[in-house]
DRENDO-892747 format. One record per residue: residue number from 0; x, y, z of N, C-alpha, C in turn. Coordinates in Angstrom, 2 decimals. Example, Ala and Ser with C-alpha at 12.3 -4.5 7.8 and 13.67 -1.06 7.14 Angstrom:
DRENDO-892747
<0,<13.19,-5.69,7.80>,<12.30,-4.50,7.80>,<13.20,-3.30,7.80>>
<1,<12.85,-2.25,7.08>,<13.67,-1.06,7.14>,<12.90,0.03,7.87>>
***
This chain:
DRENDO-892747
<0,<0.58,-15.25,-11.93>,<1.74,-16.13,-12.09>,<2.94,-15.58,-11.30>>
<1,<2.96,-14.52,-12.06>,<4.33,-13.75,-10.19>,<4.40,-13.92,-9.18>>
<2,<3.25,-13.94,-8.63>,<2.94,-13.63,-6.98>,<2.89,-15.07,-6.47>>
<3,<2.25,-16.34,-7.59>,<2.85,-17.37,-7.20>,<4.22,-18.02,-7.43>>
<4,<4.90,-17.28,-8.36>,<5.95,-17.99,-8.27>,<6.79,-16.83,-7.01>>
<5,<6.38,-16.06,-6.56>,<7.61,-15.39,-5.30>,<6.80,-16.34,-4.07>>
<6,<5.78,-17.04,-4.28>,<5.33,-17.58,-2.88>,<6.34,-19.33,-3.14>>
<7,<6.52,-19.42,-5.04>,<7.34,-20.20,-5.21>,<8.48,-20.19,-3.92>>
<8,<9.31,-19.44,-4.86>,<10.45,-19.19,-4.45>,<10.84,-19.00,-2.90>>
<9,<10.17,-18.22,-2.16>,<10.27,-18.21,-0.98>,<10.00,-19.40,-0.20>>
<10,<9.30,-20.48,-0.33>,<8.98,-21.62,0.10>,<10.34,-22.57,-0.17>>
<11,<10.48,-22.67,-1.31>,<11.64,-23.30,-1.55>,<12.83,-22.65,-1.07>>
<12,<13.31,-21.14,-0.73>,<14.19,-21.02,0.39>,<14.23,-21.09,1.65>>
<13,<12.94,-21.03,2.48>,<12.93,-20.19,3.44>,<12.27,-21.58,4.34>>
<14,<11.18,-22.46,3.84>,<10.56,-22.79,4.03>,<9.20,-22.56,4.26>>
<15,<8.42,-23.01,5.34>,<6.81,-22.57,5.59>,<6.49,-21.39,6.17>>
<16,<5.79,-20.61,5.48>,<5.79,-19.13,5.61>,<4.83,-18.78,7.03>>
<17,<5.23,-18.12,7.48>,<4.20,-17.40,8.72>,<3.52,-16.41,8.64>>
<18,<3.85,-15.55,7.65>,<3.86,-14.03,7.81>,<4.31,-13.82,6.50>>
<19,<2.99,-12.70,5.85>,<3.09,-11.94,4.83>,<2.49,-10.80,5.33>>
<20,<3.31,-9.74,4.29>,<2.60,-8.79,4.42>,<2.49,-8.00,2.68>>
<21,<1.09,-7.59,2.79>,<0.95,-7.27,1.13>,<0.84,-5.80,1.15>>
<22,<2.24,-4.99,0.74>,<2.24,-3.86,0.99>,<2.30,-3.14,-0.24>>
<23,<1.69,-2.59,-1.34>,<1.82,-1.62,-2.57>,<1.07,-0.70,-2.54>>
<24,<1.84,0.77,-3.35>,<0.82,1.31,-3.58>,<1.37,2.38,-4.46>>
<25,<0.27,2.76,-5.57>,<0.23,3.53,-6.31>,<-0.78,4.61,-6.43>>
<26,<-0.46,5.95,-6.88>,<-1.55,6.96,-6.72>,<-1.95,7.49,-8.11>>
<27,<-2.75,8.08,-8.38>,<-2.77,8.84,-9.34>,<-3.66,9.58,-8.94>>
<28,<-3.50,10.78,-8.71>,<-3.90,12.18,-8.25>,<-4.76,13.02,-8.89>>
<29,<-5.92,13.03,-9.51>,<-6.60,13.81,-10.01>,<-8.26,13.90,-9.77>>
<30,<-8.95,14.58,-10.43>,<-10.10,14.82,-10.06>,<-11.21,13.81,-10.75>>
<31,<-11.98,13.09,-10.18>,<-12.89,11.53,-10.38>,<-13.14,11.75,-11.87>>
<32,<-13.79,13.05,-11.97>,<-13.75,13.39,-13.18>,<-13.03,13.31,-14.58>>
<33,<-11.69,13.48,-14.25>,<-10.98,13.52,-15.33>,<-10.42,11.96,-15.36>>
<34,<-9.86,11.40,-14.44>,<-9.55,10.09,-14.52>,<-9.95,9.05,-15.70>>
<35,<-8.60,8.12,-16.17>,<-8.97,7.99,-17.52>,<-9.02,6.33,-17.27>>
<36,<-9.42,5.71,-18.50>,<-9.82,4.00,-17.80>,<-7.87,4.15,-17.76>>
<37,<-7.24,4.02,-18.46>,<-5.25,4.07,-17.92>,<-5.39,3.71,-16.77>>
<38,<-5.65,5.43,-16.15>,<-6.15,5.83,-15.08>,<-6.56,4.72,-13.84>>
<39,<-7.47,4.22,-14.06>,<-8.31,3.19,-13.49>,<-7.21,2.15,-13.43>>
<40,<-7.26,1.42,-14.56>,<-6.55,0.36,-14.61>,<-5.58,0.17,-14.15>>
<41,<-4.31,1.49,-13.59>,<-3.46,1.18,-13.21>,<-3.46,1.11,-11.85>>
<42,<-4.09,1.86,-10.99>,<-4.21,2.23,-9.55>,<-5.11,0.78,-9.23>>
<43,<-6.22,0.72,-9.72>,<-7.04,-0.80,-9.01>,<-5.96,-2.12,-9.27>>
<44,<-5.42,-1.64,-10.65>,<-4.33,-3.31,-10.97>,<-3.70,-3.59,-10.09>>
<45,<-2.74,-2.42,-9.42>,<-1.82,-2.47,-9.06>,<-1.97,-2.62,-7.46>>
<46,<-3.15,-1.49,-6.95>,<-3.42,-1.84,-5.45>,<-4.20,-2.42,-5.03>>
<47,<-5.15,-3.03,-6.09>,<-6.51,-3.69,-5.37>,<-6.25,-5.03,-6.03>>
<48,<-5.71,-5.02,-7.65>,<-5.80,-6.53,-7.94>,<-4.34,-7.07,-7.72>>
<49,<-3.13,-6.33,-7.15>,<-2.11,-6.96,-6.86>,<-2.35,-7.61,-5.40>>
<50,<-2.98,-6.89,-4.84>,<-2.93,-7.37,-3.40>,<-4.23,-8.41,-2.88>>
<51,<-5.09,-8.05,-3.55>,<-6.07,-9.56,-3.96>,<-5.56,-10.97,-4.24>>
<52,<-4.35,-11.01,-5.39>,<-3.80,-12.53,-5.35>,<-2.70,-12.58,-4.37>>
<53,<-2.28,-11.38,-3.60>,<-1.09,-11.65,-2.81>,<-1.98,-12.55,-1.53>>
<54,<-3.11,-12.31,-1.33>,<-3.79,-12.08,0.06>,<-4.48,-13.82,-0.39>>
<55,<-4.85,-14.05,-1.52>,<-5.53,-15.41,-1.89>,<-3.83,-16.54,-1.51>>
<56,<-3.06,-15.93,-1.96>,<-1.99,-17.00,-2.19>,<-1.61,-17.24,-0.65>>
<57,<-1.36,-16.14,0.21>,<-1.20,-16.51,1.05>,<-2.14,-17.05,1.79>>
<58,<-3.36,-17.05,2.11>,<-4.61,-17.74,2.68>,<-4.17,-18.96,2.49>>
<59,<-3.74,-19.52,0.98>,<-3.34,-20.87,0.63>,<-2.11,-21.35,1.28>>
<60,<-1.16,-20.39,1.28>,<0.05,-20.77,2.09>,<0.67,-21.04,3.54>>
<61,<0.22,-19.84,4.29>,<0.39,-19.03,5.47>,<0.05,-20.70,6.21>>
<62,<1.20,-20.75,7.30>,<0.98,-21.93,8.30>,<-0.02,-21.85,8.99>>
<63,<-1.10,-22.75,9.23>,<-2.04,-22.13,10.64>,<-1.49,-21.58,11.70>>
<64,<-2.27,-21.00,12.04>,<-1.77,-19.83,13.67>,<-0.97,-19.00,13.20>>
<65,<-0.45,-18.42,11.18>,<0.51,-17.61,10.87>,<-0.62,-15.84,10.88>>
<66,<-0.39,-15.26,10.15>,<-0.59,-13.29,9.95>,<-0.27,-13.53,8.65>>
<67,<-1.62,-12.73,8.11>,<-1.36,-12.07,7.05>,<-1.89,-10.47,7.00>>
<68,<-0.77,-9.47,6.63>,<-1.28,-7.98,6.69>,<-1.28,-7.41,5.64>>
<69,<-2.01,-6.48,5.10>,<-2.39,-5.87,4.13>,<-2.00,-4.43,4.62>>
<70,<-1.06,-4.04,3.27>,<-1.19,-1.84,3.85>,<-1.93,-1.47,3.30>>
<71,<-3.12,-0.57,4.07>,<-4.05,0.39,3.23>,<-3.78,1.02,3.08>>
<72,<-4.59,2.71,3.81>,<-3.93,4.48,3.89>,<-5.09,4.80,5.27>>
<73,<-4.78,5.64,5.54>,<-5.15,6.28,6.81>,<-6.75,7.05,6.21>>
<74,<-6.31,7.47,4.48>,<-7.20,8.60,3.74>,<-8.40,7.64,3.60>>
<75,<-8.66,6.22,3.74>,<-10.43,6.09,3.72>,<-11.00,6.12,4.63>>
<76,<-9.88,7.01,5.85>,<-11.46,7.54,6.95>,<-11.61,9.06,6.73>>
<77,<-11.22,9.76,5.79>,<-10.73,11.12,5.20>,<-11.28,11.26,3.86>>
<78,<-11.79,12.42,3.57>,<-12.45,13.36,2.40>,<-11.71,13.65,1.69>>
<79,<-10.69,13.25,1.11>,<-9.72,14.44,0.27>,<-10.11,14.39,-1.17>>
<80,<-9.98,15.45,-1.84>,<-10.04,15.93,-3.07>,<-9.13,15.19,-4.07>>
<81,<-9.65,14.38,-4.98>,<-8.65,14.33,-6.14>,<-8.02,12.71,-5.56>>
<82,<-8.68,11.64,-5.14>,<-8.05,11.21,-4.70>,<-9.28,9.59,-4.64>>
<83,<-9.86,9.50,-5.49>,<-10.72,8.90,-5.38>,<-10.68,7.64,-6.09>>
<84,<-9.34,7.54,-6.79>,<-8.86,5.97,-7.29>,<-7.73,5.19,-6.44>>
<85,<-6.93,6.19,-6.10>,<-6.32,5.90,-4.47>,<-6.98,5.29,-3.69>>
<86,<-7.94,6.05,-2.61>,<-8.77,5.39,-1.97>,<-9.58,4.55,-2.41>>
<87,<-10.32,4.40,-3.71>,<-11.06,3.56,-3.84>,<-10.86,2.08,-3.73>>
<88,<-9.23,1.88,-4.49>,<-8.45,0.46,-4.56>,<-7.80,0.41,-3.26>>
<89,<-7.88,1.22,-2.05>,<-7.40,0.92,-0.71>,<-8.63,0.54,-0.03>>
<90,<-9.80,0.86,-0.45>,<-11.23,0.36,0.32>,<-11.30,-0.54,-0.22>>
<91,<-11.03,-1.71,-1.20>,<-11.21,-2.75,-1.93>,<-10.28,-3.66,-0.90>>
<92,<-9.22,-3.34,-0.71>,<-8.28,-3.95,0.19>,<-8.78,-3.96,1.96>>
<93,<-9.00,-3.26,2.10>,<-9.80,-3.25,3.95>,<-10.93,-4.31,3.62>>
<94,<-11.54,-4.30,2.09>,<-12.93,-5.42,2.45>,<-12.54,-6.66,2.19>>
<95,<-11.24,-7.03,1.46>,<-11.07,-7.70,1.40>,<-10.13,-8.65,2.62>>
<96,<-9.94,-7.65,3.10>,<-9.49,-8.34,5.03>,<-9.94,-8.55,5.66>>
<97,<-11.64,-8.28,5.98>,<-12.46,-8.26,6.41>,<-13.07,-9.70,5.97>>
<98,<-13.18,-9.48,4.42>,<-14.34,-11.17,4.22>,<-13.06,-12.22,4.55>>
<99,<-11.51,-11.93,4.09>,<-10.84,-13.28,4.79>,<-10.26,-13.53,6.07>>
<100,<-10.20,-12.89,6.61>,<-9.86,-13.03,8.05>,<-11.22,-14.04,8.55>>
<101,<-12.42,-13.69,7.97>,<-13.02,-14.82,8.59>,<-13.38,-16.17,7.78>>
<102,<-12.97,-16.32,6.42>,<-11.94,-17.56,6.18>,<-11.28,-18.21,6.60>>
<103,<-10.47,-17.57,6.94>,<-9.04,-17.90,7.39>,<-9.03,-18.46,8.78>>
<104,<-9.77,-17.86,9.58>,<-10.23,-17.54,11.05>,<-10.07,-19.20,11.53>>
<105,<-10.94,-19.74,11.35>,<-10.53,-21.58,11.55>,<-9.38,-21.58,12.01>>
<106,<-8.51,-21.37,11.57>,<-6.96,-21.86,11.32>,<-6.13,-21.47,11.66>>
<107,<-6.59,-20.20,12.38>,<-5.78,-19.47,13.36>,<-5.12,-18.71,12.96>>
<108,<-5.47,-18.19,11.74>,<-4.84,-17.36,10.85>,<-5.34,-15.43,11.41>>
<109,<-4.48,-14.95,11.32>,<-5.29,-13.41,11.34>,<-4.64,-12.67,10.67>>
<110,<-5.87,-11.93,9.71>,<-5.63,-10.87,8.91>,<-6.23,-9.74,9.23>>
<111,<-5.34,-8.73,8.79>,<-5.67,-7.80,9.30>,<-4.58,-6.19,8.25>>
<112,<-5.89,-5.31,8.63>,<-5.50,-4.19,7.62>,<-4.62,-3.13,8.18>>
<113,<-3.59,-2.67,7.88>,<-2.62,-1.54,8.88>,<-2.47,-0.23,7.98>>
<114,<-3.28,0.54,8.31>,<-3.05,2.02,7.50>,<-2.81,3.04,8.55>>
<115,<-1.34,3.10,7.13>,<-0.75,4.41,7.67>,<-1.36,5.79,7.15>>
<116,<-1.10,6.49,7.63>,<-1.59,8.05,7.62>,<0.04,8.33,7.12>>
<117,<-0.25,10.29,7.11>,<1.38,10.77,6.36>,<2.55,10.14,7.00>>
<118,<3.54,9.53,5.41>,<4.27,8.83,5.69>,<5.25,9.50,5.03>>
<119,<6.66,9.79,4.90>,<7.97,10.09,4.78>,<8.53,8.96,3.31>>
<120,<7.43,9.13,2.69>,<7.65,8.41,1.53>,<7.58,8.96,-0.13>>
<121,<7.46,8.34,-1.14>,<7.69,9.12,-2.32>,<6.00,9.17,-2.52>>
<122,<5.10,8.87,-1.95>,<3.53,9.27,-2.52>,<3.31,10.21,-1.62>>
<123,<3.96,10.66,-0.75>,<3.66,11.99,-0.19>,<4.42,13.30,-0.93>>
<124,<3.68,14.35,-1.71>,<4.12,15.18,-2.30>,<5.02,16.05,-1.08>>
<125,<5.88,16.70,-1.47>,<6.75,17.77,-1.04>,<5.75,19.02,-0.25>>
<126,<4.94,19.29,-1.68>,<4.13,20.39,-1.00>,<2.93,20.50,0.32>>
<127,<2.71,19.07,0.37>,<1.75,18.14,1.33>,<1.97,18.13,2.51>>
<128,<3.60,17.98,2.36>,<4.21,17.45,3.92>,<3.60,18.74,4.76>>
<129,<4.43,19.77,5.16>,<4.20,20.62,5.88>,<2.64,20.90,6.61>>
<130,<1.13,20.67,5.51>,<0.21,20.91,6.04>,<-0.24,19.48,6.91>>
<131,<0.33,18.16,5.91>,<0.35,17.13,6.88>,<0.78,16.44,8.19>>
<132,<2.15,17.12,8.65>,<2.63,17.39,9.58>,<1.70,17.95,10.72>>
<133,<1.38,19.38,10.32>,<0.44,19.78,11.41>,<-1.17,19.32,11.43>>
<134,<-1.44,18.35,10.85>,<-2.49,17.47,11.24>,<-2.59,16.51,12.55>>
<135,<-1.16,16.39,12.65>,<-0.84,15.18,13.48>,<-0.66,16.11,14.87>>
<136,<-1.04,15.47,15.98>,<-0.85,15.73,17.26>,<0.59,16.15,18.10>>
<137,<1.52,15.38,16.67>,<3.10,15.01,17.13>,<3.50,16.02,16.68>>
<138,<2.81,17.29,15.57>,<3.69,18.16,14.48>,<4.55,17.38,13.24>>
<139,<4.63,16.32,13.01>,<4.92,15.81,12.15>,<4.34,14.85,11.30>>
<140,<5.15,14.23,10.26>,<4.79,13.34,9.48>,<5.46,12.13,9.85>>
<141,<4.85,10.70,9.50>,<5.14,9.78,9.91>,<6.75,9.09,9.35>>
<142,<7.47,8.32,9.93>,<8.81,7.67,9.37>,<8.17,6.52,9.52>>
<143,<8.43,5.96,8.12>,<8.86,4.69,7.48>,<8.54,3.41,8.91>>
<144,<9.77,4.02,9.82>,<9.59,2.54,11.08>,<8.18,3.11,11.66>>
<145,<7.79,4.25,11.45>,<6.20,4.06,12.88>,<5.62,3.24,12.20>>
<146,<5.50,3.13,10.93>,<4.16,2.16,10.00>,<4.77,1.00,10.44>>
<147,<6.24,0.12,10.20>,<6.77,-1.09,10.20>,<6.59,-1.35,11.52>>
<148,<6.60,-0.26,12.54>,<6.59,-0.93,13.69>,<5.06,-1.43,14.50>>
<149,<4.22,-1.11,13.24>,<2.95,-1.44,13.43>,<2.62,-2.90,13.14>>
<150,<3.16,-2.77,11.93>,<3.33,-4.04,11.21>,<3.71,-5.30,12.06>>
<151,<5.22,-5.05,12.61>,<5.63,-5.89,13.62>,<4.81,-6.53,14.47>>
<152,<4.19,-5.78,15.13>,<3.12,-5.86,16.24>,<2.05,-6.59,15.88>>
<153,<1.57,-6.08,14.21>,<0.39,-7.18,14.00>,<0.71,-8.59,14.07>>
<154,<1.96,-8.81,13.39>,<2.63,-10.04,13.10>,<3.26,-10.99,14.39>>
<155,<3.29,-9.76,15.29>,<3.73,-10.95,16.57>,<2.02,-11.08,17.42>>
<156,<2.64,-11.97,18.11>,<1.99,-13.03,18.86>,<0.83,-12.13,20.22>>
<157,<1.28,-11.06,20.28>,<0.49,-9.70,21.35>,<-0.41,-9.32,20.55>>
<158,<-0.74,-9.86,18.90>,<-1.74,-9.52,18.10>,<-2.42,-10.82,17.95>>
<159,<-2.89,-11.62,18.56>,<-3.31,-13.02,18.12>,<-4.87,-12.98,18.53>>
<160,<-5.17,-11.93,19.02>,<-6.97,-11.93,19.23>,<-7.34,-11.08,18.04>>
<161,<-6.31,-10.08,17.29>,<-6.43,-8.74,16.12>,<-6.59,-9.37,15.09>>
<162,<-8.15,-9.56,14.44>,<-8.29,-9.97,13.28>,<-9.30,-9.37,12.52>>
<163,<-9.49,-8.98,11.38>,<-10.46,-8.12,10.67>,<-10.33,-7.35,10.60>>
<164,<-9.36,-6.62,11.67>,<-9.47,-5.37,11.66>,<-8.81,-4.16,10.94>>
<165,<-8.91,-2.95,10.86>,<-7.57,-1.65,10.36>,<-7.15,-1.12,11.36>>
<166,<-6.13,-1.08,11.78>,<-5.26,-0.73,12.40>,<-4.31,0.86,11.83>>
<167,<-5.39,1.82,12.87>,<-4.77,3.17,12.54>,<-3.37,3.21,12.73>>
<168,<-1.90,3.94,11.66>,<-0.97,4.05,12.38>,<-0.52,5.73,11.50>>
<169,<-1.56,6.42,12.01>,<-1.36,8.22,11.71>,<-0.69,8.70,12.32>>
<170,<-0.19,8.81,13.01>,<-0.03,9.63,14.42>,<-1.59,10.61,14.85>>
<171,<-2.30,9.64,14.99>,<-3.63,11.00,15.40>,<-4.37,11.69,14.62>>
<172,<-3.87,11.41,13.04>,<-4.76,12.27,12.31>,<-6.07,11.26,11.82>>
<173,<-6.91,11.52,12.06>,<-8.01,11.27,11.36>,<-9.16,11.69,10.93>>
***
């Protein structure tokens, strides 16, 4: 009911939408093991089943020939420890760009998945940064605009053959 009434609302201001992008995410950090259904419930609710009706509503909405993008993480081409409800509800989201983009595909629609790698944000721990930094080719960790400016790119018109796909935006780490 939210997610349709903000596709409400935005229609009724803005008019006919072109471009969404379904960006959340929540972590919970621990070992597969200990993870509790809470646990579960909150990380899949929040990143796999929030962005499931964001991604249905817009299929329904999105003008033909519009973009719809989904944020994953860079970490489901990556092993990490402790981290396996994270990724799991971000691999739920890449498949689910995958089966609609060719839905959608008719209509000139393209969807498509954009994961960032380390980002300059509050789910990157403090203690993280530094070893994440030197993962990257650049010595650093990613800002906020390298991911948006990915985004951009999917959403304009130099992306109109880019559909199905994930779109690395790590700086190099993978």
């Amino acid at each position: 009911a939210d997610v349709r009434r903000l596709f409400d609302e935005t229609e009724s201001q803005f008019g006919t939408i072109d471009i969404v992008v379904a960006n959340v995410g929540v972590a919970v950090i621990k070992p597969l093991i200990d993870a509790s259904e809470a646990d579960f419930d909150l990380v899949f609710g929040t990143n796999a089943r929030g962005t499931f009706f964001t991604l249905q509503e817009a299929a329904r909405r999105v003008r033909d020939g519009g973009r719809i993008i989904a944020v994953s993480t860079g970490g489901t081409k990556m092993f990490f420890t402790q981290t396996a409800l994270y990724l799991g509800s971000k691999g739920a989201v890449e498949q689910f760009v995958r089966v609609l983009s060719r839905e959608v595909g008719p209509r000139g629609i393209t969807v498509n998945a954009l994961s960032p790698g380390f980002t300059d944000t509050d789910l990157l721990p403090e203690r993280d940064r530094a070893v994440a930094a030197g993962m990257s080719p650049f010595g650093r960790i990613g800002a906020p605009r390298d991911v948006a400016d990915g985004a951009v790119f999917l959403a304009s018109d130099e992306a109109r053959w880019l559909t199905g796909e994930n779109i690395q935006a790590g700086g190099g780490v993978a």
